[in-house]
MARLUM-451609 format. One record per residue: residue in one letter; x, y, z of N, C-alpha, C, O in turn. Coordinates in pm, whole numbers, plus 50000, padded with zeros to 5 digits. Atoms other than C-alpha are relative to their C-alpha. Layout:
N
AXYZXYZXYZXYZ
...
***
This chain:
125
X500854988450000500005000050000500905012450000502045011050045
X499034991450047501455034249903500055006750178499265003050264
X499654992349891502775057050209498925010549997498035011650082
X501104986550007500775089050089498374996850064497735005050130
X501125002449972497415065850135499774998050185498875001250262
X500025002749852498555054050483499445011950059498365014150113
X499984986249892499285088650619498805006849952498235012450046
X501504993550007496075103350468498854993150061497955001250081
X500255011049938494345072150631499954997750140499184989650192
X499265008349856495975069550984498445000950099498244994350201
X500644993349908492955085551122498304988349977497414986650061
X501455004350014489895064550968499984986250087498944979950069
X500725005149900490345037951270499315006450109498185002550138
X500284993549914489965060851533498685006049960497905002350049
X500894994450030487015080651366498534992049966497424996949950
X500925011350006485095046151321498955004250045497875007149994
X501095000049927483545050651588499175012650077498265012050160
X500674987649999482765088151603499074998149900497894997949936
X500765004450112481435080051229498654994850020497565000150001
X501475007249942479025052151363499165006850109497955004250105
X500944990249926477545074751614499205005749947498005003249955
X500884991550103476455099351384499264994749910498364999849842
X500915009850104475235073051192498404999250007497485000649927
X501175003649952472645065051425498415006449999497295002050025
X500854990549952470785094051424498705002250050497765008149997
X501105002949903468515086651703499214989850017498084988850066
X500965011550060468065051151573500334994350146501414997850193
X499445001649883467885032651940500704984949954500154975349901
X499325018149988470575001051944501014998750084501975006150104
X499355005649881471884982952200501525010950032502015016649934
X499154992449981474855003252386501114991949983501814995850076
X499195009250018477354977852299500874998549882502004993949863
X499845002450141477054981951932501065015350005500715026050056
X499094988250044480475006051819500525001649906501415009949892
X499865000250143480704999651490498735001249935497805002950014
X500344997650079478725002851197498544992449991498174991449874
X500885006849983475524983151294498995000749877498685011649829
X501004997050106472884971751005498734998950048498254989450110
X501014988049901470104992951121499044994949886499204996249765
X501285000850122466724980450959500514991949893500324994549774
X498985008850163468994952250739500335008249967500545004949851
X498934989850114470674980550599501344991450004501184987050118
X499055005650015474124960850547500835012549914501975015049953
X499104989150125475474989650256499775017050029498755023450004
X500154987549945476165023250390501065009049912502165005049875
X498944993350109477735051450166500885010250114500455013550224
X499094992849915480705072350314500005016949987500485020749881
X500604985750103479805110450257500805009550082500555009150203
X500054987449974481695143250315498955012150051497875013349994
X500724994149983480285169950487498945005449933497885009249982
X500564989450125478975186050187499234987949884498854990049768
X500815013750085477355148150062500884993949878500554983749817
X499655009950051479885140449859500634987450035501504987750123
X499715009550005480495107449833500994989249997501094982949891
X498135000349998484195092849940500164987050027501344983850041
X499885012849986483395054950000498794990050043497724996050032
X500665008150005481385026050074499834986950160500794981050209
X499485009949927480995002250332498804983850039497664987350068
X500535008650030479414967550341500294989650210501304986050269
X500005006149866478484950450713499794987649941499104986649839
X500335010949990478604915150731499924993050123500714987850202
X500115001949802477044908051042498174996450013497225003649986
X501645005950020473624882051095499045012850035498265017749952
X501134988349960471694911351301500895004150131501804997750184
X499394988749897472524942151578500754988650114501964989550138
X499265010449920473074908951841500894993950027501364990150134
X498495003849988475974896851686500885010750056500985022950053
X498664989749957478834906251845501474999049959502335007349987
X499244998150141481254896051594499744997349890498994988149859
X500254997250121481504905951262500375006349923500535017149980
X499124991550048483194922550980499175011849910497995013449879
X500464984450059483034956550808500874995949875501944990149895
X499024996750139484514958150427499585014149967498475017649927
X500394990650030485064991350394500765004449867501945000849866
X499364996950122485975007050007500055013250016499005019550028
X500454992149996487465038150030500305006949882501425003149849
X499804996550079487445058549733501195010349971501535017450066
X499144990450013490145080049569500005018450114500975024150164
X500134988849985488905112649701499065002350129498125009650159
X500485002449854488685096950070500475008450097501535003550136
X499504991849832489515119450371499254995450094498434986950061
X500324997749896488505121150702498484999449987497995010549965
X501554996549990484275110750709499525014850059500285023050112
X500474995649967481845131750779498754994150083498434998450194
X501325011650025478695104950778499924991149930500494987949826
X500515013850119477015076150675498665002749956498035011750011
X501535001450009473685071150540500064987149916501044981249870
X500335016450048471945038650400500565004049824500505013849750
X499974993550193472995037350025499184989449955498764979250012
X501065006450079470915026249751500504986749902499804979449832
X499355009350024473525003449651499654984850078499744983350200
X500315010049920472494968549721500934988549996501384988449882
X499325012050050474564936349729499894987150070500294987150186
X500585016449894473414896249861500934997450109500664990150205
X498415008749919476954890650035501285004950030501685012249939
X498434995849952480124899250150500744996549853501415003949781
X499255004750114481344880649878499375005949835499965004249729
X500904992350147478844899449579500625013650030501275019349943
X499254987749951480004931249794501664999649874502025006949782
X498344993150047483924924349690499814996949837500405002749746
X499835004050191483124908849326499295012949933499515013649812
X500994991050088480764939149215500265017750091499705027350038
X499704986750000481924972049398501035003449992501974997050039
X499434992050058483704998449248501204996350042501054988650137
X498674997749984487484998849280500835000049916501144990349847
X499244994250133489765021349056501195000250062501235000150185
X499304992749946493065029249076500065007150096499095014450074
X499244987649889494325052149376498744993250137498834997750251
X501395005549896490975032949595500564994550164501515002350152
X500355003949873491305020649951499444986350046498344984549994
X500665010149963490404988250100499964995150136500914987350142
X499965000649834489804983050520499134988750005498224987749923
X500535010949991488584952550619500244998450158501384995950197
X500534997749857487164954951019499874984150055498994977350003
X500975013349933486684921451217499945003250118500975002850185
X500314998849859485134929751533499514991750054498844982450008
X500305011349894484724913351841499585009950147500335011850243
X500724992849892482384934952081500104986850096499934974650100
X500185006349882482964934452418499375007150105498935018450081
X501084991049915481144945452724501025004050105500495008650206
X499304996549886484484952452948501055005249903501005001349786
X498874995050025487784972652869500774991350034500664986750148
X498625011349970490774948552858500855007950107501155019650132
X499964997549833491884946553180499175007050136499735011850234
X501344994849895488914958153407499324988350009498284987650076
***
């Protein structure tokens, strides 16, 4: 992976989970959930700049809100920075695996791949 993408990058773990917050917007789910939860089956969430444009993609693979592990494939596009939001996109796809065979990825693109393992304690507490 190139250096320039890293260091423009370093920041989209940490912001995960500011991201998924804002996601929610007032949807109620379990306090547990800190990732990217598929809210109403939503599974395909678009990555949007303040200003709505559109800077990536991200695909939950996760049975329902209960699981507590599960992965995120996130695609991020050339003209990715720092989120702003998510919202549901209109993009649909059956699978994790229809996800990686059928969305977008050009040149200069991004690829994050999340496996979480919610927990209900801070390591070591």
């Amino acid at each position: 992976m190139h250096r320039a993408f890293l260091r423009r990058h370093a920041l989209a773990p940490m912001g995960a989970l500011l991201v998924a917050t804002a996601f929610n917007f007032g949807t109620p789910t379990p306090a547990a959930d800190a990732q990217v939860p598929p809210i109403h089956g939503i599974r395909v969430h678009d990555i949007l700049q303040h200003d709505g444009t559109r800077i990536g993609i991200i695909y939950v693979d996760r049975e329902s809100v209960a699981s507590k592990q599960y992965v995120e494939h996130w695609v991020m596009f050339d003209n990715y920075t720092y989120p702003s939001m998510l919202r549901p996109s209109a993009d649909r796809y059956d699978s994790a695996a229809d996800f990686l065979a059928r969305v977008p990825f050009k040149s200069g693109y991004g690829y994050a791949r999340w496996d979480v393992s919610e927990q209900s304690r801070l390591p070591g507490r």
